[in-house]
MIRO-526393 format. One record per residue (C-alpha): residue number from 1; residue in one letter; z, x negated, y negated. Coordinates in steps of 0.25 Angstrom, whole numbers, padded with zeros to 4 digits, m for minus. Each point is the difference from the previous one (the first is absolute). Layout:
// residues N
ATOM_NUM_a_Z_X_Y .
...
// end
This chain:
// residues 82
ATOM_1_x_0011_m0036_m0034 .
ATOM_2_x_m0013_m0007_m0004 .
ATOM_3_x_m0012_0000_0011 .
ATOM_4_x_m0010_m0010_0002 .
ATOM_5_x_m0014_0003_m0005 .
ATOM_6_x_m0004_m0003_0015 .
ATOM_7_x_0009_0013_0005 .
ATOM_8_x_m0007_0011_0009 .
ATOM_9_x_0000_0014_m0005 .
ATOM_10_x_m0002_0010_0008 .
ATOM_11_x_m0001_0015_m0001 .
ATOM_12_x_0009_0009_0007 .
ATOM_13_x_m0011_0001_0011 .
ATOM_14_x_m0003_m0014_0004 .
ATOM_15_x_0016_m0004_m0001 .
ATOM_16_x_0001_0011_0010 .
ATOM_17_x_m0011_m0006_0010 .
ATOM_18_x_0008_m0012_m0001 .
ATOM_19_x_0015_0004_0004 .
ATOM_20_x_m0006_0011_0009 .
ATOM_21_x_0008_0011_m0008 .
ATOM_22_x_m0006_0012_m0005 .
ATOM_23_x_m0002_0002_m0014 .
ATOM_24_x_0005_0012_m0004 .
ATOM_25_x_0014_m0006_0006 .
ATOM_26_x_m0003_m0014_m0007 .
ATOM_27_x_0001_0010_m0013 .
ATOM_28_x_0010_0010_0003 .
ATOM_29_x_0010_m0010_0007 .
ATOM_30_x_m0002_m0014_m0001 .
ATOM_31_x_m0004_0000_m0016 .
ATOM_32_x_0012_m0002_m0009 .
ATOM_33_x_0010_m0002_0012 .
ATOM_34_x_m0006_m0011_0009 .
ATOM_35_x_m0014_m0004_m0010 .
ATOM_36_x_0008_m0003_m0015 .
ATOM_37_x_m0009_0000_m0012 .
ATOM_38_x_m0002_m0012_m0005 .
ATOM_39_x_0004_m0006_0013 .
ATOM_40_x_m0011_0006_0009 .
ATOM_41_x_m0008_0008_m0007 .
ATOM_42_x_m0005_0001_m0014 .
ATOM_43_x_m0006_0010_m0011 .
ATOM_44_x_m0012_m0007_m0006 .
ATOM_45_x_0000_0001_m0013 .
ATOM_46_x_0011_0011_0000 .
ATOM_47_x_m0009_0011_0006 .
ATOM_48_x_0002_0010_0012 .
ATOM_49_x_m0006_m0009_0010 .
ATOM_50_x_0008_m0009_0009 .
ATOM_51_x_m0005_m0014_0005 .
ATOM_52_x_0010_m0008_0010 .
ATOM_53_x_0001_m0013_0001 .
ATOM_54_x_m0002_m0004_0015 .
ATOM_55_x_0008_m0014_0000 .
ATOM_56_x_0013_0008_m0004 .
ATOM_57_x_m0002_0011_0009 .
ATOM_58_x_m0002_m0011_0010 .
ATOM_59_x_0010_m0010_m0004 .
ATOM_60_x_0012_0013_0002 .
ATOM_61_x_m0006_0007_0012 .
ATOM_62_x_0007_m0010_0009 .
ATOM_63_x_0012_m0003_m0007 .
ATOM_64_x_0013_0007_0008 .
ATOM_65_x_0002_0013_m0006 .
ATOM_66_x_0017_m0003_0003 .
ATOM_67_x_m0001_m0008_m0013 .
ATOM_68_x_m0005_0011_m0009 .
ATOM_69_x_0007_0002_m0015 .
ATOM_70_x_0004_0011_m0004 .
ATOM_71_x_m0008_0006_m0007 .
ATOM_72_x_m0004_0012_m0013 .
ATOM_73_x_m0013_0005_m0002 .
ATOM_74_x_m0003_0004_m0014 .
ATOM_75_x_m0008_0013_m0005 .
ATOM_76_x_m0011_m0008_m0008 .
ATOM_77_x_m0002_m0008_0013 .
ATOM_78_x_0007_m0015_0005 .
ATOM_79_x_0015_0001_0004 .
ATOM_80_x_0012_m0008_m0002 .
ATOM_81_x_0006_m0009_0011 .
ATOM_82_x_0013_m0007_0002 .
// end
C-alpha cells in the first residue's frame, strides 16, 4: 500500500496519547494483530523503529470488527488475510 508523503507518523508514544491505550499494550497486543505493517505502521528505512501512520490507524479504528478476515501473521512481520 503506498502512503501519501503528507501521512502522520507517530511513535509508539504519541499514537498511544491519541487512542487512549497504553503503550506497552499497543506493542505486545495490537502490533501485528490489529496494527499491519505496511498498513499502520512502518520501518523506516528497514531499522528497528516503528512509525504508524495515523490516517490508517484512524480510518480502521471504527470500522465493525464482525467484518474482520481472517487472518496469518508471519515471523518476519505483516501477515496474510483472506
Amino acid at each position: 500500500m503506498q502512503h501519501s508523503t503528507n501521512a502522520t507518523l507517530l511513535t509508539c508514544e504519541e499514537l498511544s496519547a491519541r487512542i487512549k491505550y497504553e503503550v506497552r499494550y499497543i506493542r505486545e497486543h495490537l502490533k501485528d494483530s490489529v496494527f499491519i505493517e505496511g498498513v499502520h505502521y512502518i520501518r523506516p528505512f528497514g531499522r528497528r523503529k516503528i512509525l504508524f501512520i495515523w490516517e490508517a490507524v484512524e480510518r480502521d479504528m471504527f470500522e465493525p470488527s464482525a467484518h474482520e478476515e481472517p487472518m496469518i501473521p508471519l515471523a518476519a512481520g505483516g501477515a496474510i488475510r483472506g
